[in-house]
N, C-alpha and C positions, 0 to 999 in steps of 0.2 A: 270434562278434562281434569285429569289428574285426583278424580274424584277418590277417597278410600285411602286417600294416600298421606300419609305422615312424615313430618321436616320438622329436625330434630339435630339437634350436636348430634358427632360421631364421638365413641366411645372408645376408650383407647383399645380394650378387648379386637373393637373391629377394624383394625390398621392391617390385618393380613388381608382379608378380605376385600377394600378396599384398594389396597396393592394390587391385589389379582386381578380386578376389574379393570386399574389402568392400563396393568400389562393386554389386558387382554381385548379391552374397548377403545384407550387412546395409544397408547405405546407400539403396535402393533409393525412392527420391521424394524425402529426403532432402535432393542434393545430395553434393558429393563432399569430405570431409573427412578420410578417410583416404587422401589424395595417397603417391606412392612416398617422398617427400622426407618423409613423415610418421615412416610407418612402417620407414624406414629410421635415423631418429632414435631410434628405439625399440630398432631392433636393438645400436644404437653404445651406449645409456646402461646403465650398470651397475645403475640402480634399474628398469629394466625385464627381464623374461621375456618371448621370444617362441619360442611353440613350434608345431611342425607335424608334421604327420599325412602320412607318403607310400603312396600305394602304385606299387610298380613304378617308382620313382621320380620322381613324379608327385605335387607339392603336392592332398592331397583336402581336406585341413583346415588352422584354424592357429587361436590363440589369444595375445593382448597384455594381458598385468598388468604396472603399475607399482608399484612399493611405497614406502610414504613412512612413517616413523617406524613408528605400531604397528600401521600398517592397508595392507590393498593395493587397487588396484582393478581389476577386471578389463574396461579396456576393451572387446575384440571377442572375440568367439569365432564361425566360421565354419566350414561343413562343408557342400561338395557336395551337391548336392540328392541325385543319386545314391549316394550314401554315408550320407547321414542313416538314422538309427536302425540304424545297426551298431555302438554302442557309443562310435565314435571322441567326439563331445564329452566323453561321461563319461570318455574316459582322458584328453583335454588338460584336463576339471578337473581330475583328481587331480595330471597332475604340478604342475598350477600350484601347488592344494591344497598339496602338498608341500613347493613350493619356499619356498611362505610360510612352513610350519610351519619349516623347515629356517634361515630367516631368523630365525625369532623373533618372527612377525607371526600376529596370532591372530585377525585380523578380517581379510574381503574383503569387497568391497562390489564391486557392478554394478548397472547398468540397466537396463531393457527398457523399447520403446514397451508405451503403453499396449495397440495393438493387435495387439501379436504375441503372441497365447494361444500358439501352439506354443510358444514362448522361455520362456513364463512356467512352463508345464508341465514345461518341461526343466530351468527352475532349481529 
């Protein structure tokens, strides 16, 4: 599982990229609110984490927590259709997991539509 595969900061160059994905993996009827200019803000601010998953050096995954006093929240988490169920979400929770623990933050909070059972299943 998730074998070959690389988890890494996201680099401010790849904030279009990572846009696209949301629109096109989580945002999907939605509308589009995770613009490049979003998610590029995320990369620059010090109270956010943004990490991704490569392979072959290829964006497959990526995930964005912000953290604020004792709590964080993990806006997107996103992963290739083709790549789903190799493990890769569960390792971009953990480093987020981590990076909270490592902050001092003991609570994350996220959301899911109501109609996304896979999502809810995952969490």
């Amino acid at each position: 599982m998730a074998v070959g595969i690389e988890f890494r900061l996201a680099r401010l160059v790849e904030a279009g990229h990572l846009a696209a994905m949301s629109r096109d993996l989580v945002e999907t009827g939605l509308g589009w609110s995770w613009t490049p200019t979003r998610v590029a803000r995320r990369i620059r601010c010090k109270d956010s984490v943004v990490v991704v998953a490569c392979s072959r050096g290829q964006i497959v995954g990526f995930a964005i927590m912000r953290f604020g006093g004792e709590e964080a929240h993990l806006d997107l988490l996103a992963v290739k259709q083709s790549y789903q169920r190799a493990g890769i979400g569960r390792r971009l929770i953990e480093w987020l997991e981590e990076s909270a623990l490592v902050a001092g933050v003991p609570i994350v909070y996220l959301e899911v539509r109501a109609g996304n059972r896979g999502a809810q299943r995952f969490y």
